[in-house]
C-alpha positions as CSV (number, residue, x, y, z in Angstrom):
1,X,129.6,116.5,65.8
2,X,131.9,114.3,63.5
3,X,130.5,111.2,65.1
4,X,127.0,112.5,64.9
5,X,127.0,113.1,61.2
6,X,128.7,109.3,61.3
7,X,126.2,107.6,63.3
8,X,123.8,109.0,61.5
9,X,125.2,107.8,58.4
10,X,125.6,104.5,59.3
11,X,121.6,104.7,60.8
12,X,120.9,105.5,57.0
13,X,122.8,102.5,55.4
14,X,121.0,100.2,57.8
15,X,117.4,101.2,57.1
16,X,118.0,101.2,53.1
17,X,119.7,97.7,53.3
18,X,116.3,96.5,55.3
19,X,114.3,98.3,52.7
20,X,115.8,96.7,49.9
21,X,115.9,93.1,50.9
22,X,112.4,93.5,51.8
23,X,111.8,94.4,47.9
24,X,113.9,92.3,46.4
25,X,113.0,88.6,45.5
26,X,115.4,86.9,48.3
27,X,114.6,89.8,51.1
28,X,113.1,89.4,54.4
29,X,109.8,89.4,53.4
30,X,109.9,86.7,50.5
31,X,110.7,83.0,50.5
32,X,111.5,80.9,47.5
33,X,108.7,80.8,45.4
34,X,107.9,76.9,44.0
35,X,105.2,76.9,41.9
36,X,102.3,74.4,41.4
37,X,103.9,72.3,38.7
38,X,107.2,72.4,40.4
39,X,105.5,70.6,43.2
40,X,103.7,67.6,40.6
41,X,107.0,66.7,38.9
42,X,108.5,66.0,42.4
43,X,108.5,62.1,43.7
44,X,106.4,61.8,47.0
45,X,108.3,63.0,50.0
46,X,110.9,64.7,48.2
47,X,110.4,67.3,50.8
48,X,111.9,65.0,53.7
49,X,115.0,64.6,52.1
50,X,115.4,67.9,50.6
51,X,113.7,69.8,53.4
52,X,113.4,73.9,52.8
53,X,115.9,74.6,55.8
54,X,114.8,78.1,56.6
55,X,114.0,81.5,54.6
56,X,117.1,82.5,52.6
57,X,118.0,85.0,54.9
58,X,118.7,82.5,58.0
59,X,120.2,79.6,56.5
60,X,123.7,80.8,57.0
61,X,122.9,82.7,60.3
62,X,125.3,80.8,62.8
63,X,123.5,79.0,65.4
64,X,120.0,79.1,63.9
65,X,117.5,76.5,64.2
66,X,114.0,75.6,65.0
67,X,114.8,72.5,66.9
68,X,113.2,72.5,70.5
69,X,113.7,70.3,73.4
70,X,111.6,70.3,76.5
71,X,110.6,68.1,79.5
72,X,107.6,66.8,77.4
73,X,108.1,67.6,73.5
74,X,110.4,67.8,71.4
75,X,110.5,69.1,67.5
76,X,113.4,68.0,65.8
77,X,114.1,70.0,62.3
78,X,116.7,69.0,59.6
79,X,119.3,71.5,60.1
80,X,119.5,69.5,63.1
81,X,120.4,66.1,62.1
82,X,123.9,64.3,62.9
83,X,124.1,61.0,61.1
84,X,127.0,59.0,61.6
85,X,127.3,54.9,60.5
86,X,124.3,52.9,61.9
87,X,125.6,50.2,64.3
88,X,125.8,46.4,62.2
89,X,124.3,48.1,59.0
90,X,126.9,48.4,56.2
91,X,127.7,51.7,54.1
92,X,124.9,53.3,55.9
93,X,124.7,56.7,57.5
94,X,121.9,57.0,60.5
95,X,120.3,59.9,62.4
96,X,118.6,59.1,66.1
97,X,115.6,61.6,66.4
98,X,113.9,60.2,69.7
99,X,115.3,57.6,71.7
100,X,115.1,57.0,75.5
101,X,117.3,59.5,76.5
102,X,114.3,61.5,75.7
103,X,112.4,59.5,78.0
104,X,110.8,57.8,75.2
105,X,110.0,54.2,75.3
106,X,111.2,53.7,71.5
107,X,113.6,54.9,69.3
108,X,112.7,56.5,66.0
109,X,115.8,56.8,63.6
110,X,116.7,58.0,59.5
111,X,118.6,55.4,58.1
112,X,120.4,56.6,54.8
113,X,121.2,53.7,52.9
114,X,123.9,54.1,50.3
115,X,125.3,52.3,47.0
116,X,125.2,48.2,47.9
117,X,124.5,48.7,51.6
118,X,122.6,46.8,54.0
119,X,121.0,46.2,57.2
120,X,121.7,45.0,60.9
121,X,119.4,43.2,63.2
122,X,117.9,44.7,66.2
123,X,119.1,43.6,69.9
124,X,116.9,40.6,70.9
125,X,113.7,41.1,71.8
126,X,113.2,44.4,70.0
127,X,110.7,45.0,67.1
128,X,110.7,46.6,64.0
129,X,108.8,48.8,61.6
130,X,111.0,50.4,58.6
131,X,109.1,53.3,56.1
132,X,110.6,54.2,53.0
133,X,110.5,58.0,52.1
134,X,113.2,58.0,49.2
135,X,114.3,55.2,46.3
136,X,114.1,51.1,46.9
137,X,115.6,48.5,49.2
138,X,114.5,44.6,49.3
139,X,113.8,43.0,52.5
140,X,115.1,38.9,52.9
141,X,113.7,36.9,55.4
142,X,115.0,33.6,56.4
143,X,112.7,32.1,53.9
144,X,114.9,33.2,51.8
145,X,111.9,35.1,49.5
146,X,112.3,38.7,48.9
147,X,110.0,41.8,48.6
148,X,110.9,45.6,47.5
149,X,109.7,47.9,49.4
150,X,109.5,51.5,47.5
151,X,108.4,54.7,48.4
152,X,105.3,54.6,50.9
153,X,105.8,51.2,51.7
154,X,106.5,49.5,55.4
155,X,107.6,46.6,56.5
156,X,107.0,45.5,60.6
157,X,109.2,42.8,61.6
158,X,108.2,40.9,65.0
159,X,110.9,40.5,67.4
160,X,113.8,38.2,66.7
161,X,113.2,37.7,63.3
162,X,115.6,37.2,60.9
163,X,115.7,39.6,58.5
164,X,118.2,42.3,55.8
165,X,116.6,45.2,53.9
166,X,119.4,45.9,51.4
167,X,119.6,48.7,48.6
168,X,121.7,48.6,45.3
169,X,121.1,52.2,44.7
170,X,120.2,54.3,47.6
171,X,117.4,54.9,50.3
172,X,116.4,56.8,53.1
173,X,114.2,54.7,55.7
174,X,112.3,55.9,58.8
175,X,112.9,53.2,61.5
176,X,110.9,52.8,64.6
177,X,112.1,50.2,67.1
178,X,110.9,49.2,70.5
179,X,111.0,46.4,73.3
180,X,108.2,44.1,72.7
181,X,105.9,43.9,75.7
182,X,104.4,40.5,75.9
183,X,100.7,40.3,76.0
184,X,99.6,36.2,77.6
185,X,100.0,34.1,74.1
186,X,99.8,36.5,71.9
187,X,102.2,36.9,68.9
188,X,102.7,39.0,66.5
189,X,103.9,38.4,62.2
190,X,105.3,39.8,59.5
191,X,103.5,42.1,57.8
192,X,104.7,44.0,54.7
193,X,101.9,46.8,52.5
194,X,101.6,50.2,51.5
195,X,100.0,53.2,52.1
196,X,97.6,53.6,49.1
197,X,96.9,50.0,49.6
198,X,95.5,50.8,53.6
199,X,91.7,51.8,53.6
200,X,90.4,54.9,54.9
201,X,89.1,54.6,58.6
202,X,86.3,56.3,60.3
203,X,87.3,59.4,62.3
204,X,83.8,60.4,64.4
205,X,83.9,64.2,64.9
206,X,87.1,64.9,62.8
207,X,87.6,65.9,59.2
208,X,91.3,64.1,58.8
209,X,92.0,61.0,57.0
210,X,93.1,57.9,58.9
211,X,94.8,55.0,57.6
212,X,96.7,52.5,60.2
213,X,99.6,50.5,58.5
214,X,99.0,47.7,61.4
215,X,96.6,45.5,62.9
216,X,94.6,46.7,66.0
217,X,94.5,43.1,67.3
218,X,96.1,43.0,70.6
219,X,99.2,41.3,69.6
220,X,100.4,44.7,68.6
221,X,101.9,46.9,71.6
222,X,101.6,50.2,69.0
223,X,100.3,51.3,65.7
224,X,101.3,53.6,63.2
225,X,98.9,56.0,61.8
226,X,99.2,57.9,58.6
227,X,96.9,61.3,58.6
228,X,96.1,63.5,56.4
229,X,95.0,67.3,56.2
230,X,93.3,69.5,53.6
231,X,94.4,73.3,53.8
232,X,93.0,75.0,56.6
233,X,91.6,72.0,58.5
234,X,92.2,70.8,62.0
235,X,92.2,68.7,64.8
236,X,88.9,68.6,66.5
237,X,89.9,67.1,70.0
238,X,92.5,69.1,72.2
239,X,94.2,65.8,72.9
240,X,95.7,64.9,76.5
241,X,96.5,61.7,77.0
242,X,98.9,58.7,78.2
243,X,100.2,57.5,74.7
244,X,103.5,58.5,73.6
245,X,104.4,59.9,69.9
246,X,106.7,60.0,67.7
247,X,105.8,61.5,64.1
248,X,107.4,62.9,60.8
249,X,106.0,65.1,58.7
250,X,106.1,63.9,55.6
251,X,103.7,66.7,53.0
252,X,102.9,69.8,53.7
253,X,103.1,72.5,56.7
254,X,101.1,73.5,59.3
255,X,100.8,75.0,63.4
256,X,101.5,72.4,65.7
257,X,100.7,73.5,69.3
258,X,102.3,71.5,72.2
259,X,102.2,72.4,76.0
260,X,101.6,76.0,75.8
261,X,104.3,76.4,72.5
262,X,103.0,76.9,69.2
263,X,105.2,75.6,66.3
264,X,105.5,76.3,62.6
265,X,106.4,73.1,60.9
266,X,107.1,72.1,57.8
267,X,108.0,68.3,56.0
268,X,110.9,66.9,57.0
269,X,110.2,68.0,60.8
270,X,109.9,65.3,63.6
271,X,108.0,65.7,66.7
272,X,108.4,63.5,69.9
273,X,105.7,64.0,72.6
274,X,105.7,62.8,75.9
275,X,102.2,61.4,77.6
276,X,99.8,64.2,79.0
277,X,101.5,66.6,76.6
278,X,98.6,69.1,75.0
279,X,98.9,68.9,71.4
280,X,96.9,69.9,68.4
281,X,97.7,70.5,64.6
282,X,96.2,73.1,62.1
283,X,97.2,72.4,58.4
284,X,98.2,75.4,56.6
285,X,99.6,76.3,53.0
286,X,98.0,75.3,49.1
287,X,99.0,71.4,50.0
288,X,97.9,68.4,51.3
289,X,99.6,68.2,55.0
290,X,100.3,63.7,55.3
291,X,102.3,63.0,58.5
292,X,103.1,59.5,60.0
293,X,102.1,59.4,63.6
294,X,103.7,56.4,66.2
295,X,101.2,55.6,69.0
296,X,101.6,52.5,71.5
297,X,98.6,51.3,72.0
298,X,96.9,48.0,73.7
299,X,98.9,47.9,76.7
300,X,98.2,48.9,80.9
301,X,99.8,52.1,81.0
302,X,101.1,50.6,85.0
């Protein structure tokens, strides 16, 4: 009977503590609130580098995450990053979030750039493209003339070419490198802009906005695409196909279906998917979702 009265008792405990969290501001049933002037005094994809981990219940649950990995897809969140020193870069901490292990045909990195840090080259025969998403670096070319790239800008350096992105403060890149397939004489240049700078392209039977950060000349063996959402639209087209992604979300949150899995995701997140994979987004939330999409593109898939 003792242990009756005690179970019970314990039983009793349980369901207020559940009851009160769920009333209380930091429950079960609340998330931090950040209100609409919050979000307009932040710099632009402040959310990729101080990514909201997790309601504030499940941030210190040991083992939690949302990161998956499967045969075709993977999503990547930021409680899942390991960054150790980048390889030939100087005072610079670096995070590999698709790569061929994968079985990726590129590698897609965070490169966390700290005080009076620097750059190293890719292996030979490897091209470049670097996006910054936090402070300032200045990219050298053998010319000797310099550029700063800032928030929202790019740089795509061809293969082999001689080049150091440094920072005096600090910066967080995204950096996507592959082997560059050859296409008959056909070569491809520098090429250094800026998002807002990129017109708006045509999207025939969607509602998103598309902007391409490189040409679609042939020269190019992939493209990067910058799209954006309005609350509660979507991806028309149910997309199969043979291109390969890798893309960070850099505003917003949404549903991002993939295979048969539907994912929550939120800026900061990474997704890698593997040709044939199904995959559609829905944009969700009071924001603008923006997410930077790899594609290779201009090339036989044989």
């Amino acid at each position: 009977m003792r242990s009756l009265h005690l179970i019970s008792f314990f039983i009793i405990i349980i369901i207020s503590l559940f009851v009160k969290a769920s009333k209380s501001d930091d429950g079960f049933c609340s998330a931090p609130s950040i209100t609409e002037s919050d979000e307009k005094t932040k710099p632009i994809y402040w959310k990729v580098t101080n990514p909201t981990l997790s309601p504030s219940h499940l941030q210190d649950l040991p083992g939690y995450t949302r990161s998956v990995y499967k045969r075709d897809h993977a999503l990547i969140t930021p409680e899942s990053h390991v960054f150790s020193p980048l390889p030939d870069w100087t005072n610079t901490l670096g995070a590999y979030l698709i790569t061929p292990a994968m079985g990726s045909h590129f590698v897609m990195y965070f490169a966390k750039m700290k005080e009076m840090s620097s750059s190293g080259l890719p292996p030979k025969d490897i091209e470049r493209l670097v996006f910054v998403v936090d402070g300032a670096v200045t990219l050298t070319n053998t010319s000797s003339s310099s550029t700063k790239l800032t928030v929202d800008s790019y740089a795509y350096l061809p293969p082999n070419f001689h080049h150091s992105l440094d920072c005096v403060e600090s910066a967080t890149l995204v950096v996507f490198e592959r082997r560059y397939e050859r296409l008959g004489s056909h070569t491809t240049e520098l090429i250094v802009g800026s998002t807002d700078k990129k017109p708006l392209l045509e999207t025939p039977g969607e509602v998103f906005e598309l902007r391409k950060l490189l040409p679609v000349s042939l020269a190019y063996d992939f493209n990067i695409h910058i799209m954006d959402f309005q609350p509660g639209e979507f991806l028309n087209v149910k997309e199969v196909h043979y291109n390969q992604h890798g893309l960070l979300l850099l505003e917003g949150q949404g549903i991002y279906r993939l295979g048969d899995n539907w994912y929550p995701v939120q800026a900061g997140d990474v997704i890698w998917m593997a040709p044939f994979v199904p995959q559609w987004y829905a944009a969700l939330g009071k924001n603008r979702s923006r997410y930077l999409l790899y594609k290779d593109v201009n090339r036989n898939p044989l």
